[in-house]
Backbone as JSON, one array per atom type, in Angstrom:
{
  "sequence": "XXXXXXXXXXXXXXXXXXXXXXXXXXXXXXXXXXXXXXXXXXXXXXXXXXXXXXXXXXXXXXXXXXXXXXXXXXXXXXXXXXXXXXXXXXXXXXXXXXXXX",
  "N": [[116.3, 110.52, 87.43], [114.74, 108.78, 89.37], [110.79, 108.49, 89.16], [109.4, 108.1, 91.3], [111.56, 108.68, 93.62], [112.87, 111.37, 93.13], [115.21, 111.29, 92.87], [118.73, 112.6, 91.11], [119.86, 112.43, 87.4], [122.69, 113.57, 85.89], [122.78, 115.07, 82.44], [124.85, 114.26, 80.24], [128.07, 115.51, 80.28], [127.79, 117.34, 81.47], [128.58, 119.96, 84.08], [130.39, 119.77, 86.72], [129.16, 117.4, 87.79], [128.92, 115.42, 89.76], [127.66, 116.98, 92.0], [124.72, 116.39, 92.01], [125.09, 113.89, 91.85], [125.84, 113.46, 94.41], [124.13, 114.52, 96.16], [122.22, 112.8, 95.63], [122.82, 110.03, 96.87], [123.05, 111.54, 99.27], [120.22, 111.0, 100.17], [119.5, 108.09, 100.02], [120.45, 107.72, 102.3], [117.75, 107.76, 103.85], [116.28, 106.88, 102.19], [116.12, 104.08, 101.58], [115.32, 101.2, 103.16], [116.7, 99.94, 105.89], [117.83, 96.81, 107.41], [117.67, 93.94, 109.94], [119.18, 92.37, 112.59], [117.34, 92.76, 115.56], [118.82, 93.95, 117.53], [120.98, 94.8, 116.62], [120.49, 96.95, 115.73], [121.35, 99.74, 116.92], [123.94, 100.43, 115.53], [123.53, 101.99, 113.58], [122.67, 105.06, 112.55], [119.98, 106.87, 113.79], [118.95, 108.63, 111.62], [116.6, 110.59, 110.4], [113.48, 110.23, 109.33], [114.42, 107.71, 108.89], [114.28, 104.34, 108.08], [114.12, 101.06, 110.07], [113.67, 97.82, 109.76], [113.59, 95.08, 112.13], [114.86, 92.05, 111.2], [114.32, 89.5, 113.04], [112.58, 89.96, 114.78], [110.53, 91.07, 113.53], [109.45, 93.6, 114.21], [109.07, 97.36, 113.28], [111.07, 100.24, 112.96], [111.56, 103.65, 113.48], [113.09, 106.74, 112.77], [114.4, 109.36, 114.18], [116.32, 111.31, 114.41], [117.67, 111.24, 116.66], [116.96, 109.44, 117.96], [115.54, 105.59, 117.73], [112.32, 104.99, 116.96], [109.91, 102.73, 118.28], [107.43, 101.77, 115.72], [105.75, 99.47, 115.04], [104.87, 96.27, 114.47], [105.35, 93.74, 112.1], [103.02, 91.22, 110.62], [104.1, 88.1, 110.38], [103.17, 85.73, 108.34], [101.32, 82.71, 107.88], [102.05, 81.14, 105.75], [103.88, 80.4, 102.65], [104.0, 83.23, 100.11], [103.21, 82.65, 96.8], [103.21, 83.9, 93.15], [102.32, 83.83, 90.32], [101.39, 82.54, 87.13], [100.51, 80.17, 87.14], [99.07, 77.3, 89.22], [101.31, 76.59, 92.24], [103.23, 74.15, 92.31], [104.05, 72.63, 94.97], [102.45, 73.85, 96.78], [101.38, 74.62, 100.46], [99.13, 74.37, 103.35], [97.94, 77.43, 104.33], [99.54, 78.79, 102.22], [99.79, 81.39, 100.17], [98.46, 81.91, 96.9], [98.76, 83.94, 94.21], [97.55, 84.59, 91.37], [98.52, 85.44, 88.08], [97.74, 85.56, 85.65]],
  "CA": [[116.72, 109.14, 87.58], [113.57, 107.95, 89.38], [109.92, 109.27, 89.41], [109.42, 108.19, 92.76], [112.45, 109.62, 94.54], [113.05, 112.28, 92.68], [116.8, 111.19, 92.28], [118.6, 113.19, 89.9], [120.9, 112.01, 86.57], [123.22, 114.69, 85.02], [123.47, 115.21, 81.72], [126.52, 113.76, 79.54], [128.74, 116.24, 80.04], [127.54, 118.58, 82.94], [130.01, 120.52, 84.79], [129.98, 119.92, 88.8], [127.62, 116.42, 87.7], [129.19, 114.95, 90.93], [126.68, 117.27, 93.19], [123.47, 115.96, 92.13], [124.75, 112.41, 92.65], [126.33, 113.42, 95.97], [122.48, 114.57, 96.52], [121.83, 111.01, 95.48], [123.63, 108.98, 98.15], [122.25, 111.3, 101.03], [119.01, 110.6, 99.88], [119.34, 107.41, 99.9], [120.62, 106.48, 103.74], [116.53, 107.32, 104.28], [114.92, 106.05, 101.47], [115.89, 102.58, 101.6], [115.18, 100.17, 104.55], [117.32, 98.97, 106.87], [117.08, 95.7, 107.66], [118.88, 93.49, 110.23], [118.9, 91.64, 113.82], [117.07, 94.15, 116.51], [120.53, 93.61, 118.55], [121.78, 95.47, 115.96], [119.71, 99.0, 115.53], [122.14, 100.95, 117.87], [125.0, 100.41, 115.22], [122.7, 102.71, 112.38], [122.39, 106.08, 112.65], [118.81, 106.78, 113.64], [118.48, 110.01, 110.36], [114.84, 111.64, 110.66], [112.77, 109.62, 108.45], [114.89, 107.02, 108.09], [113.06, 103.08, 108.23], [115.18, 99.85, 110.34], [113.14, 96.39, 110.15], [114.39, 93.89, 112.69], [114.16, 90.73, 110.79], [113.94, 88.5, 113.81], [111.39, 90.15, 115.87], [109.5, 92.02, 113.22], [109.73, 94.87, 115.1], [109.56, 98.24, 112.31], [111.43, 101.26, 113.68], [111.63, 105.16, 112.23], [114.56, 107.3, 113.24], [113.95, 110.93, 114.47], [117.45, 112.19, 114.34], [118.66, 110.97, 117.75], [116.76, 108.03, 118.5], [114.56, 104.94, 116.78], [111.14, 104.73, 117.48], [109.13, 101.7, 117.61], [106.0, 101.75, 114.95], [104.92, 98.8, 114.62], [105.46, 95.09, 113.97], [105.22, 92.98, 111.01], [103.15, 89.8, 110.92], [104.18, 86.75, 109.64], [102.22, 84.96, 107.14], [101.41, 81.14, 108.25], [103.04, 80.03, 105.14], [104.35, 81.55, 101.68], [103.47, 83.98, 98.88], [103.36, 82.59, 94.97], [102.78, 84.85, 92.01], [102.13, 83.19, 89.31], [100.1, 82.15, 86.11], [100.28, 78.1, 87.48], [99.09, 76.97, 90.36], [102.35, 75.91, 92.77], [102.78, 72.47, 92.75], [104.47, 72.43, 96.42], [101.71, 74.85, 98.24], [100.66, 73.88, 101.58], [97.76, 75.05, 104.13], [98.33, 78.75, 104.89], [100.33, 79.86, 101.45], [99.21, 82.39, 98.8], [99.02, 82.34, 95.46], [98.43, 85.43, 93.24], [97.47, 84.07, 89.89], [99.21, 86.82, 87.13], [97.27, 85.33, 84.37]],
  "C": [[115.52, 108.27, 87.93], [112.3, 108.88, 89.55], [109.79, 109.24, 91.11], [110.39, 108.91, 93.99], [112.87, 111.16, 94.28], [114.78, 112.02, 92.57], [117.92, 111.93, 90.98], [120.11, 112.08, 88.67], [121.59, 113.01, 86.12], [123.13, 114.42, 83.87], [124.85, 114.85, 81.05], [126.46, 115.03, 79.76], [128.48, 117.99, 80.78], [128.62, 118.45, 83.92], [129.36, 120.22, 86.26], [129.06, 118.3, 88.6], [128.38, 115.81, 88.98], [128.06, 115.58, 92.38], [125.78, 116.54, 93.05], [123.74, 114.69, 92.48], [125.17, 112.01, 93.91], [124.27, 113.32, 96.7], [121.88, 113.2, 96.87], [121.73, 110.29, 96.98], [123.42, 109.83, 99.49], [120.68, 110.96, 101.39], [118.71, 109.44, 100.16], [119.27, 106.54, 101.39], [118.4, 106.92, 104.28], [115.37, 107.21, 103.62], [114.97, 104.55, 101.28], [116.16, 102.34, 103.15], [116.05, 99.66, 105.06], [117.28, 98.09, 107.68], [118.14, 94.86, 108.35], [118.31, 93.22, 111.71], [118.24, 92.76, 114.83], [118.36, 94.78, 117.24], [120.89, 94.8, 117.69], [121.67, 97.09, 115.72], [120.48, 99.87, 116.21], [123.26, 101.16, 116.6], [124.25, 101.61, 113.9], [122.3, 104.13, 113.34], [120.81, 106.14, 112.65], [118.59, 108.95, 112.98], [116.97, 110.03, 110.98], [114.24, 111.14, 109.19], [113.15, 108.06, 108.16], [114.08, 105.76, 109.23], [114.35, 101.73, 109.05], [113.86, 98.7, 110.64], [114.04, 95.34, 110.81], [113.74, 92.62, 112.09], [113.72, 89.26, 111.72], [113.05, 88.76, 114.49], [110.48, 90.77, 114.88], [109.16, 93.17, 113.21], [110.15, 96.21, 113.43], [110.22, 99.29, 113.57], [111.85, 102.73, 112.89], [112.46, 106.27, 113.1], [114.24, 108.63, 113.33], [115.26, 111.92, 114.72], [117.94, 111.79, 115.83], [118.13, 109.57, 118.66], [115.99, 107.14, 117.08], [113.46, 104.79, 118.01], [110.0, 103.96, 117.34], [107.77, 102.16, 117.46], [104.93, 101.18, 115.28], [105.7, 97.3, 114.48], [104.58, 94.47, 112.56], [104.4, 91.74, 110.89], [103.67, 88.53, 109.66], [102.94, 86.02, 109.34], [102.32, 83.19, 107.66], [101.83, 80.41, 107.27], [103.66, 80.75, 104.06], [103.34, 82.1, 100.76], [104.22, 83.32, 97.84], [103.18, 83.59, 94.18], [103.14, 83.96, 90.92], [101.29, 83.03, 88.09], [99.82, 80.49, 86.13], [100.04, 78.47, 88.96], [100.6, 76.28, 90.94], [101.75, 74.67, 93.27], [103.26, 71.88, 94.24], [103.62, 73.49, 97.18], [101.42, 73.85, 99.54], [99.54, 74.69, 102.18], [98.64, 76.02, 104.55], [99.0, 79.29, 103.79], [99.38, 80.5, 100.65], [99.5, 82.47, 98.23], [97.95, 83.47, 94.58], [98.63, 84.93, 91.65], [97.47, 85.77, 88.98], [98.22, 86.78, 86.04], [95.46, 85.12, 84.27]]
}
């Protein structure tokens, strides 16, 4: 399914194809990010590997099977990110643009 996760797809017409995508979906509570108020991190299972960003404080946190454990924080950028092949016609002091072209 993906190179990166190693996720799997069955086959049209594979017998049992419900395991590998059971596989899937436990794979998944610690490969994607969980993201959400710090307040909130008690309500998430802290899995063993698994990632929770508090979006108000920044704050990363990585789950060891019975607790979360703070990393690291995030900084904020003094203004935004562009990507583009034009210059943005609304930048201000502090954004970034990433010319594509």
């Amino acid at each position: 399914m993906t190179d990166n996760h190693e996720y799997t797809t069955p086959e049209p017409g594979t017998l049992d194809w419900h395991r590998p995508l059971n596989d899937n979906f436990a794979k998944l509570d610690t490969d994607v990010e969980i993201r959400g108020p710090d307040a909130d991190r008690s309500a998430y299972e802290p899995k063993a590997g698994a990632k929770y960003f508090a979006t108000d404080t920044r704050r990363v946190y990585v789950g060891d099977g019975s607790s979360w454990s703070h990393v690291g924080d995030v900084a904020k950028l003094p203004g935004d990110v562009y990507v583009g092949s034009t210059e943005p016609a609304d930048a201000s002091e502090g954004d970034i643009w990433i010319q594509t072209e």
